[in-house]
C-alpha positions in Angstrom: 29.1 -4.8 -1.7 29.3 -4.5 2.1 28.2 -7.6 3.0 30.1 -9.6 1.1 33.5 -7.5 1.6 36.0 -7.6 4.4 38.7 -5.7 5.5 41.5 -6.3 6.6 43.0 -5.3 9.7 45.6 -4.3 10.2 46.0 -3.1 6.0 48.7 -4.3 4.7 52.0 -1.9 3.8 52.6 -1.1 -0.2 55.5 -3.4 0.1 52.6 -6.1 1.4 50.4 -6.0 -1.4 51.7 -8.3 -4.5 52.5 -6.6 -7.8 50.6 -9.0 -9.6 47.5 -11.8 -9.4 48.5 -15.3 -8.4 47.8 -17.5 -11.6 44.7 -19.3 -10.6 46.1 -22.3 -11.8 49.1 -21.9 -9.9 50.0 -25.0 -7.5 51.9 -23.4 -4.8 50.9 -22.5 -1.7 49.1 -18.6 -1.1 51.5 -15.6 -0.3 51.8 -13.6 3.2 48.8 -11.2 2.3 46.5 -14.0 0.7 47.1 -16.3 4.0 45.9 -13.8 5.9 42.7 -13.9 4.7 42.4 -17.6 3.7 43.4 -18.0 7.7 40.1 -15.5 8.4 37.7 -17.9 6.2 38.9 -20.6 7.3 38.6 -20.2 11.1 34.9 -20.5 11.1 35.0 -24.0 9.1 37.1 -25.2 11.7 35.0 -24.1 14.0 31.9 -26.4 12.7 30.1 -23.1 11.5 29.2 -22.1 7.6 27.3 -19.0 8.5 23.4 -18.6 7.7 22.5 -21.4 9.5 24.5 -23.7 8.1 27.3 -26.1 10.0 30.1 -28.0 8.3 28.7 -31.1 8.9 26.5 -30.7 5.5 30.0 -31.2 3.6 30.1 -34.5 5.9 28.0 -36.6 3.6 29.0 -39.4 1.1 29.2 -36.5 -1.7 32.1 -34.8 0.1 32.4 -31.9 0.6 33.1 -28.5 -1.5 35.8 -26.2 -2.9 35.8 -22.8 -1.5 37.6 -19.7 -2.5 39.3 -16.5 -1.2 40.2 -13.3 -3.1 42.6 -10.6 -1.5 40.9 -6.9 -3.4 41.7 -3.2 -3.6 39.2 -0.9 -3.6 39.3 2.1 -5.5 39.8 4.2 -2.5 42.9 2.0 -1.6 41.8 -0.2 0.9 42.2 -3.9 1.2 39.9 -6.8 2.1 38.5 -9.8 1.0 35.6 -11.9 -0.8 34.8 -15.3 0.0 32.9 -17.8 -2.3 32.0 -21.3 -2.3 31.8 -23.6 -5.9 28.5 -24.5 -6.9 25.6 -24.4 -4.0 25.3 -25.4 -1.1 22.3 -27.4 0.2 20.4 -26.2 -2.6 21.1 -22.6 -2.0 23.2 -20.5 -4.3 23.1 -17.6 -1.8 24.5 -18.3 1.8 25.7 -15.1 3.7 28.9 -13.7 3.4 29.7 -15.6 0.1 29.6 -13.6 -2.9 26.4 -14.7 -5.3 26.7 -16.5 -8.2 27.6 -14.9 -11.7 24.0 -15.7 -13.8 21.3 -13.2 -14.1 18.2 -14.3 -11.9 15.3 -13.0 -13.5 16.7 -14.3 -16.8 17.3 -18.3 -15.4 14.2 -18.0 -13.5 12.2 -17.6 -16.8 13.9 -20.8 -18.4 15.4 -23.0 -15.8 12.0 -24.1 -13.8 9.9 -25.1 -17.0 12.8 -26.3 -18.4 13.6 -28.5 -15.5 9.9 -29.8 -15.9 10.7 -30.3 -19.6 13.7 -32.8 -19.3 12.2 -34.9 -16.0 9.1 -35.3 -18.4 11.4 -36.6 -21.0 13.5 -38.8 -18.6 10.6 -40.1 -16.8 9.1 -41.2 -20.8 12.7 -43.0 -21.1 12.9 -44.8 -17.7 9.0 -45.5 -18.5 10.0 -47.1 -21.4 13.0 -48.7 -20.5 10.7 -50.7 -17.5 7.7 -51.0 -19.8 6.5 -54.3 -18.7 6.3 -55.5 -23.2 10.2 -54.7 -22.9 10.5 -56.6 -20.1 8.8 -59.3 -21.5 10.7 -59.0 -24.3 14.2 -59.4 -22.5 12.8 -62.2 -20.7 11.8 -63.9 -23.9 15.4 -63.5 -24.8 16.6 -65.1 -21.6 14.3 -68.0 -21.6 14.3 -68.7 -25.6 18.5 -69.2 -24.8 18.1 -71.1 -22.1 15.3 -73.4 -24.1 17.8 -73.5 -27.2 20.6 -74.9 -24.8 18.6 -77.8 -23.1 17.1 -78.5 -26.2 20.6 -78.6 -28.1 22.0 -80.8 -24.8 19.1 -83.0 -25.0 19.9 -83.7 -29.1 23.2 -83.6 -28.7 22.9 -86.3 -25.7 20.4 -88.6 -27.7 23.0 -88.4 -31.2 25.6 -89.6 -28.8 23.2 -92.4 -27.5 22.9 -93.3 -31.3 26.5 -93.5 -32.2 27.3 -95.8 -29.4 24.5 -98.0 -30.4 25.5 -97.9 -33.8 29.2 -98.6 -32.9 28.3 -101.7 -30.6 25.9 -102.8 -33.8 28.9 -102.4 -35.9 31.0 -104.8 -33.3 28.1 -107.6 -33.1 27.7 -108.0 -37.4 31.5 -107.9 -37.5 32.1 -110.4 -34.7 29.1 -112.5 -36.7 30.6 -112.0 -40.2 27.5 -109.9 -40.8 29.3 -106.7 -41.9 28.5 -107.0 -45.4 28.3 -103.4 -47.4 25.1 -103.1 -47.2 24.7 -103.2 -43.1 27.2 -100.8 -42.7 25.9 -98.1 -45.7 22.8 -98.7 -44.0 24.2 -97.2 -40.1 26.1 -94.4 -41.9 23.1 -93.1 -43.4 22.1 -93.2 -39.8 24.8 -91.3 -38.7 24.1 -88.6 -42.0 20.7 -88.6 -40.7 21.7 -87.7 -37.3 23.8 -84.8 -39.3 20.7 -83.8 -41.3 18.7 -83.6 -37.9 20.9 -80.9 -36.1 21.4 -79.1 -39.2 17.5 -78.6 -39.3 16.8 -77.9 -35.8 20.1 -75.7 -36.0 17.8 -73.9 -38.3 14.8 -73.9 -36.3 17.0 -72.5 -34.0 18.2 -69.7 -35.6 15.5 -68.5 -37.5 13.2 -68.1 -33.5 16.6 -66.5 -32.6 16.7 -64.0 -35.4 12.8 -63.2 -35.1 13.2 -62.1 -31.7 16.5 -60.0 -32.3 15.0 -58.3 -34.6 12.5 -57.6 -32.0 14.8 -56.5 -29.6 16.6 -54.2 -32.2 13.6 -52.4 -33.0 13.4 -52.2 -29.0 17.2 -50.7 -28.4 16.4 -48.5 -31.7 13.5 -47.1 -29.8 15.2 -46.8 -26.8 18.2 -45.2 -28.0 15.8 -42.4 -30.2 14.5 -41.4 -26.9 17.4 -41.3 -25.2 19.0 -39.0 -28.2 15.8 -36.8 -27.5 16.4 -36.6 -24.1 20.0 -35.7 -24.6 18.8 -33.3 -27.2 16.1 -31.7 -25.0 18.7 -31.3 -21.9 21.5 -29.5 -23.7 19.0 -27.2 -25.2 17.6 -26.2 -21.8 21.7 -26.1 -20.5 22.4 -23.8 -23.1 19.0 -21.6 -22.4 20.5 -21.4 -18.4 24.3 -20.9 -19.8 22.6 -18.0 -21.9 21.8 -16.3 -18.5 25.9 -16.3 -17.7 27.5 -13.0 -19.2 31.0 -12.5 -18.4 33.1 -8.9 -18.4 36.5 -9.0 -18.1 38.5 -5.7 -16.8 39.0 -4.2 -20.2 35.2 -4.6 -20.5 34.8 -7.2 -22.8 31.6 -9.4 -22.7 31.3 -13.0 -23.8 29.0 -15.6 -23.3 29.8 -19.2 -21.8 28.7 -20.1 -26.1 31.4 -18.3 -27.3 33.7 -19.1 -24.5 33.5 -22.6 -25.1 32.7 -22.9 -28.8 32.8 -25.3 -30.3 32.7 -27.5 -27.2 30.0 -27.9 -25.0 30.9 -26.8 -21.2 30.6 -29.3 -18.3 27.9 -29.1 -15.9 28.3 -26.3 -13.4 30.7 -24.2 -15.5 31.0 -20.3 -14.1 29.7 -21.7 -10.9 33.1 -22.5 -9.9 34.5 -20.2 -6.8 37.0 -18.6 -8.5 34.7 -16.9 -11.3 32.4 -16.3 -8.8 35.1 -14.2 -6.8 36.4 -12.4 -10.0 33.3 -11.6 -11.8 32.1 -10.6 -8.3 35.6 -8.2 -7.8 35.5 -6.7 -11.7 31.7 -5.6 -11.4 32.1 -3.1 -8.3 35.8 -1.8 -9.3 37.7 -4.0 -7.0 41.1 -4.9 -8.4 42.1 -8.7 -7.6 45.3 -8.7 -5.7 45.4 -12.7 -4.4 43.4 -15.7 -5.7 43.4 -19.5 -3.4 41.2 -21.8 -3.9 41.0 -25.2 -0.8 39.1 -27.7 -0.1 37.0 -28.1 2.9 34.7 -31.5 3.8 34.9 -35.4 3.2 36.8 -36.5 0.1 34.9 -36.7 -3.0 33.5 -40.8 -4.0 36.6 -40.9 -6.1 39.2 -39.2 -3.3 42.3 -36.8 -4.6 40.9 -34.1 -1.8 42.3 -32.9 1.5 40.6 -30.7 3.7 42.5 -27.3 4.0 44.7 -28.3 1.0 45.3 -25.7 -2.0 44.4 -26.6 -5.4 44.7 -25.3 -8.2 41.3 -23.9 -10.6 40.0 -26.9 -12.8 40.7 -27.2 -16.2 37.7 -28.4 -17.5 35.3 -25.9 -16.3 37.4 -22.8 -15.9 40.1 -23.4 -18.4 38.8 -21.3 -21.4 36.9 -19.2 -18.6 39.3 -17.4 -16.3 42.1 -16.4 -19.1 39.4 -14.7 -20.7 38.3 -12.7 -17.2 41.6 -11.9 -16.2 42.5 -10.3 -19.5 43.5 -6.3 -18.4 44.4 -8.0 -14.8 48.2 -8.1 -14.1 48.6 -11.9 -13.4 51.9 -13.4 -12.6 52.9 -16.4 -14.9 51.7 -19.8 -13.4 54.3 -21.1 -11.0 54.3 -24.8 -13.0 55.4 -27.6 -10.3 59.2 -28.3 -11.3 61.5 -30.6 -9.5 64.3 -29.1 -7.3 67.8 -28.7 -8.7 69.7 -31.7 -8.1 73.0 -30.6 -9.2 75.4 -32.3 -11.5 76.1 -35.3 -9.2 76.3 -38.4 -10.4 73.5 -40.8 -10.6 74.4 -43.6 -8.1 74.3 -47.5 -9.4 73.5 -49.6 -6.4 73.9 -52.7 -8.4 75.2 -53.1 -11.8 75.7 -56.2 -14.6 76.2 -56.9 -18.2 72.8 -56.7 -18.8 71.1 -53.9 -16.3 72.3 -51.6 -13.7 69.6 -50.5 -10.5 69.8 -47.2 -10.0 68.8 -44.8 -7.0 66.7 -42.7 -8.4 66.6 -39.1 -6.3 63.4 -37.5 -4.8 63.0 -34.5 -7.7 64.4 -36.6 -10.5 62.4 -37.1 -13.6 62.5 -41.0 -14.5 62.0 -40.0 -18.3 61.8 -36.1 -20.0 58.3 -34.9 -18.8 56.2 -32.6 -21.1 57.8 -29.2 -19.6 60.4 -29.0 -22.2 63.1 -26.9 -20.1 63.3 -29.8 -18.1 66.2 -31.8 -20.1 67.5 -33.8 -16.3 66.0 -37.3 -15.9 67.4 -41.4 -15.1 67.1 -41.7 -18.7 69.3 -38.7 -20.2 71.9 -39.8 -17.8 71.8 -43.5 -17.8 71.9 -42.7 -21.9 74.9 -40.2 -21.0 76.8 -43.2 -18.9 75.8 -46.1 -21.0 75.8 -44.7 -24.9 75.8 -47.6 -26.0 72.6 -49.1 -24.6 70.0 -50.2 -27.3 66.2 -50.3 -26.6 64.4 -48.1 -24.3 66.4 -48.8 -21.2 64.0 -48.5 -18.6 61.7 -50.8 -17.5 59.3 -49.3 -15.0 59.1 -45.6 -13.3 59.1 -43.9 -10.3 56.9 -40.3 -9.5 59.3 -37.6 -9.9 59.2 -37.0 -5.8 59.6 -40.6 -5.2 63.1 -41.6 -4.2 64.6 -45.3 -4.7 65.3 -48.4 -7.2 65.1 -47.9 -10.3 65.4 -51.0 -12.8 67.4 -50.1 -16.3 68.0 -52.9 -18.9 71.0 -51.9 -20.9 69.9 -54.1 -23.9 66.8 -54.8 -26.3 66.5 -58.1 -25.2 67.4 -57.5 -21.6 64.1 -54.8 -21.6 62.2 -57.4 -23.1 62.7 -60.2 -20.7 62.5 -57.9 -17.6 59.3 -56.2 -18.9 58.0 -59.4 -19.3 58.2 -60.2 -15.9 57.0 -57.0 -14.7 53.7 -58.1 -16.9 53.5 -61.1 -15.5 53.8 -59.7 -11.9 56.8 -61.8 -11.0 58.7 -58.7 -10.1 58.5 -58.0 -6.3 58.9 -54.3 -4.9 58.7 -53.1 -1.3 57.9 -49.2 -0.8 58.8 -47.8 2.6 56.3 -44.6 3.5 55.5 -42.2 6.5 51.4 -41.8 6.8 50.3 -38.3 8.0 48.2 -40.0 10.8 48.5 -42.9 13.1 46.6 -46.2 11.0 44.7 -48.1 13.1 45.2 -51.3 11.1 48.1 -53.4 11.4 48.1 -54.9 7.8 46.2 -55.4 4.9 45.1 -54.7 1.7 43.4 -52.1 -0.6 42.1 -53.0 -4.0 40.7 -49.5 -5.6 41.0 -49.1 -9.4 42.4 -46.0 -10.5 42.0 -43.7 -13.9 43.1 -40.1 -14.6 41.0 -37.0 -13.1 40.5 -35.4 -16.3 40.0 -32.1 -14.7 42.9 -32.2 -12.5 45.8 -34.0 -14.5 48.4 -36.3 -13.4 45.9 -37.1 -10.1 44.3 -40.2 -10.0 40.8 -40.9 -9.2 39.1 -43.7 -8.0 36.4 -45.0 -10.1 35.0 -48.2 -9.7 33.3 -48.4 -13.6 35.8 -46.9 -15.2 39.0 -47.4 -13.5 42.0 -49.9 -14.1 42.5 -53.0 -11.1 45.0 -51.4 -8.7 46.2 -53.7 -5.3 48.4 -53.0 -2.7 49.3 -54.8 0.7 50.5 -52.8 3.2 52.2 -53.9 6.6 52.8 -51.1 9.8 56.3 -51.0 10.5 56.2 -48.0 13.8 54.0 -45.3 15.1 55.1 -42.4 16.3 54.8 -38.7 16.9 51.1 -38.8 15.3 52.9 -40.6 12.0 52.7 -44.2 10.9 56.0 -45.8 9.0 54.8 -48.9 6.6 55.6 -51.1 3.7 54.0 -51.4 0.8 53.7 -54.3 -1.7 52.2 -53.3 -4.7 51.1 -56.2 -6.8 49.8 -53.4 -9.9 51.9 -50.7 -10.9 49.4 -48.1 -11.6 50.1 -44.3 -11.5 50.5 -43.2 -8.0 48.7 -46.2 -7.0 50.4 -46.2 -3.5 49.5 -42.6 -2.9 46.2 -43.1 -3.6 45.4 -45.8 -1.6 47.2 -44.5 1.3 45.3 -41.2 1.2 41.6 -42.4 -0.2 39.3 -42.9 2.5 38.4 -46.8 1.7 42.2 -46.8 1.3 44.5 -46.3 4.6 42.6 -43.3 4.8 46.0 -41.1 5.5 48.3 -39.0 3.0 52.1 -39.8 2.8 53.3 -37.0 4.5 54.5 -34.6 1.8 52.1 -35.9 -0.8 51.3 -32.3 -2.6 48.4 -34.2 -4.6 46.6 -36.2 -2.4 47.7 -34.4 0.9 49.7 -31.6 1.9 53.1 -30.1 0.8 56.3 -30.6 2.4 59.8 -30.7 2.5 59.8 -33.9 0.5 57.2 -37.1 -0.4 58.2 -39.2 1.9 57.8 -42.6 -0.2 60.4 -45.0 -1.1 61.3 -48.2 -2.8 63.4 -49.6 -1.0 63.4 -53.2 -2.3 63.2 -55.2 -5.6 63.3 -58.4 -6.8 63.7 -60.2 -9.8 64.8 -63.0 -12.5 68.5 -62.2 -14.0 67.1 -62.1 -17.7 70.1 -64.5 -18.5 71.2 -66.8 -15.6 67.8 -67.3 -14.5 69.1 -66.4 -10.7 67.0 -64.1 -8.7 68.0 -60.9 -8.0 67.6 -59.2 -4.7 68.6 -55.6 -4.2 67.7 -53.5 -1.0 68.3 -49.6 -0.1 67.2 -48.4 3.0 65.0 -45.0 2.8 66.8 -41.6 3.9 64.6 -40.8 6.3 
């Protein structure tokens, strides 16, 4: 236990030590005691060094870099220290010193996980054997070329009937103008023009029965392929679930499970129980060491699809340790997760910067809901009190959103058809807004633009990842406005309105590269996210005049 164990010093008072265990999936930031040790682990990262040989600079490549975690323990004998783990391996290795190993048994994976890794790179190298198989190759090629002889043949056919009919239309001009046009001249070009007809239809035929020879061919092919594919699947989650056999978790009232029961009837992502907080607990509740203070940060480049700050806290997956770490903590003493609410506003009113008939802009505050979130004991939004102003509004009022911590206009129709019009314009990208933001960093660029599409990190919900096969088209143009005291001030101009599109691209490194400052997602916390909309334009949904309404940003 020694070696992966340190004390602290000086130990902490009673009145030091927490009561209970941080929720893992807590998103604040770490109490006295836990900072004191996250500040000890972290020292060395930002000093270049890993430990064992290893430097930082191996979280420096294109994969990013890694989660690591801290756990504040007691000992039985009342003393306090620490354990340290990183998620996953690193370069290869699952033991680096200092870092507590990871939770499988050894000798058990070492029996299954080699032959079985032999077992599914046979299998995948039969598939991509297969899938590059010079006959299937051929086959796709036939595919390719048979089309493109089918079109020039059909061009060729359809250019030589169209020769026809203008031959046959001058021959019906020369009998008329010669008083030859008798019945039996112009029966005898129509059936011409049938036989044309009849000619198409056949070689529509032809066609279509060489077409449907070789699809069937090709069936049988994607058939084939997709039965080994299936057997490759097949083969791989049976040799997973041989290595998540070798995982046996206790939690402190000494209850084993496996990751099978855990997650049944699911099946677990890759890498489950190999996350750092399991690690540090299963680690902790095998020697007797009572958990105390849990953190978990990230430390390296961003991951391909961003949503990762060096040195910023985040919260345990949900994915991988969801069903996991409730389980493990059951006998702990765990504080209830600290869910991310908005601040109290108070009772003021909700000020109208601009109002009409038809709509009113609003000012939406930093911390105000635009519509009732999921967290139920959160009744305060733009909605409830536009409804509370206006109650007799129809439709559903509001016709885009702002993030709960960013400030600024807010459009709200105050009629059915008024939504209707002024969504439609937000569809069709008429609607022009300008975001004012302060970067954490000074940008080198001047102005530009960022195109990154964005869809939800299903691990890490409401963040937004960058993903450029799955994601929705996101673009922004950005202008500098100052730089100053290591901060750059800009505008924004989205022309998508995805969800925290311009927090994304600000912090993604083929974005700007630089969190808003306060951005508790995508950078680090602060007093507020400094991001407002500060302009918006738009069509009045009945005068057809445009509408121009500006609000400076507070800060």
């Amino acid at each position: 236990m020694s070696p992966f164990l340190t004390w602290l010093s000086p130990q902490p008072t009673r009145d030091e030590r927490p009561a209970q265990l941080n929720s893992p999936f807590d998103v604040g930031e770490p109490g006295a005691l836990l900072e004191r040790a996250v500040d000890a682990v972290m020292a060395p990262l930002r000093a270049g060094e890993l430990g064992d040989g290893l430097t930082v600079e191996v979280l420096r490549g294109p994969e990013g870099g890694k989660m690591f975690g801290v756990l504040v323990v007691e000992a039985p004998d009342g003393r306090v220290g620490f354990l340290k783990a990183f998620s996953g391996q690193l370069r290869q290795r699952w033991d680096v010193e200092g870092f507590v190993p990871p939770v499988f048994d050894r000798a058990a994976r070492l029996a299954v996980e080699p032959a079985g890794e032999r077992v599914v790179k046979a299998m995948t190298a039969r598939v991509e054997a297969y899938r590059t198989s010079p006959e299937r190759l051929e086959l796709l090629d036939a595919k390719v070329q048979l089309s493109a002889a089918h079109d020039g043949a059909r061009a060729a056919l359809r250019a030589l009937h169209e020769a026809r009919r203008v031959e046959r239309h001058r021959e019906r001009a020369r009998l008329s103008a010669r008083g030859l046009d008798t019945p039996a001249a112009l029966r005898a070009l129509d059936r011409q023009s049938q036989a044309d007809d009849v000619e198409l239809q056949a070689q529509k035929r032809a066609w279509r029965a060489e077409r449907e020879a070789l699809d069937e061919l090709l069936r049988r092919d994607a058939r084939r392929l997709k039965a080994l594919e299936r057997l490759r699947r097949i083969v791989s989650q049976v040799v997973s679930w041989q290595i998540y056999d070798t995982y046996l978790f206790e939690n402190a009232r000494g209850q084993q499970r496996s990751v099978r029961a855990l997650f049944a009837p699911n099946v677990p992502s890759s890498g489950t129980g190999d996350c750092a907080a399991p690690k540090l607990l299963v680690f902790a509740l095998r020697h007797g060491l009572r958990p105390l203070g849990l953190a978990e940060f990230w430390w390296g480049a961003p991951p391909p699809g961003g949503g990762r700050v060096e040195g910023a806290f985040f919260p345990a997956c949900k994915d991988k340790c969801g069903p996991l770490l409730p389980f493990l903590l059951e006998g702990v003493d765990v504080a209830p997760s600290r869910r991310f609410r908005p601040k109290e506003l108070g009772a003021h009113p909700l000020e109208v910067v601009l109002e009409d008939e038809r709509f009113i802009v609003v000012n939406k505050p930093e911390g105000l809901l635009s519509v009732p979130g999921t967290d139920a004991s959160v009744t305060d939004s733009v909605l409830a009190r536009v409804r509370a102003r206006h109650p007799k509004a129809t439709g559903p009022l509001l016709v885009h959103r702002l993030d709960v911590e960013t400030s600024g206009l807010l459009l709200v129709a105050l009629d059915e058809a008024a939504y209707v019009a002024l969504q439609a314009q937000f569809i069709a990208r008429t609607v022009h807004k300008r975001y004012v933001a302060v970067l954490d960093g000074v940008l080198s660029r001047d102005a530009g633009d960022v195109s990154l599409p964005l869809r939800v990190d299903l691990e890490q919900r409401p963040r937004q990842l960058v993903d450029f096969e799955h994601g929705k088209p996101a673009e922004t143009s950005f202008t500098v406005l100052a730089r100053a005291n290591g901060r750059t001030r800009v505008a924004f101009f989205p022309r998508t309105g995805r969800t925290h599109q311009l927090r994304v691209h600000a912090a993604h490194a083929q974005g700007l590269g630089l969190p808003i400052v306060g951005d508790r997602l995508y950078g680090k916390p602060d007093s507020r996210l400094l991001l407002h909309a500060e302009r918006l334009s738009f069509t009045h949904p009945t005068t057809g005049a445009q509408v121009v309404v500006e609000l400076p940003a507070p800060f």
